[in-house]
C-alpha angles and dihedrals in degrees: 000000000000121000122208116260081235091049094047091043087047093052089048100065093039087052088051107062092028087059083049093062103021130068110177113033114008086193109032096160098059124085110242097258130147089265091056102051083043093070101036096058089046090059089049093046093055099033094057115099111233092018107126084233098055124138114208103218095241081072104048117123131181109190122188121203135195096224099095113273092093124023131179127263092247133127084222133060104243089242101059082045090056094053092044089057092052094054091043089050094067088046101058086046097063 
């Protein structure tokens, strides 16, 4: 399985803090799955210092997108939020 550059940067940044805090299982709600490990190594890979694949953290970049691979916590789709807010904005005026 590939992973989107997006998704592997996202989870980057998400790794990163959780191996920061976690010991054991970074991830201790996913089931160990290929998608999983995959990204475990991959934040390994970048996050080692001397390895060729190494990220200094300056240049650490965790980027979301709306096209599926990562979506909000939300009850609501943004977009529906978003027109929600703009009939909501005359109202308040008047």
């Amino acid at each position: 399985m590939k992973l989107s550059t997006s998704l592997k940067l996202a989870a980057f940044a998400v790794l990163t803090v959780a191996l920061v805090g976690c010991a054991a299982d970074p991830l201790p709600s996913w089931n160990d799955r290929p998608a999983k490990n995959s990204i475990l190594q991959f934040v390994a890979k970048v996050a080692k210092s001397g390895s060729p694949d190494f990220v200094p953290p300056a240049e650490r970049i965790a980027v979301f997108d709306n096209v599926g691979t990562l979506w909000a916590e939300q009850p609501m789709y943004f977009q529906f939020l978003f027109i929600l807010d703009r009939v909501r904005a005359p109202a308040t005026r008047a």
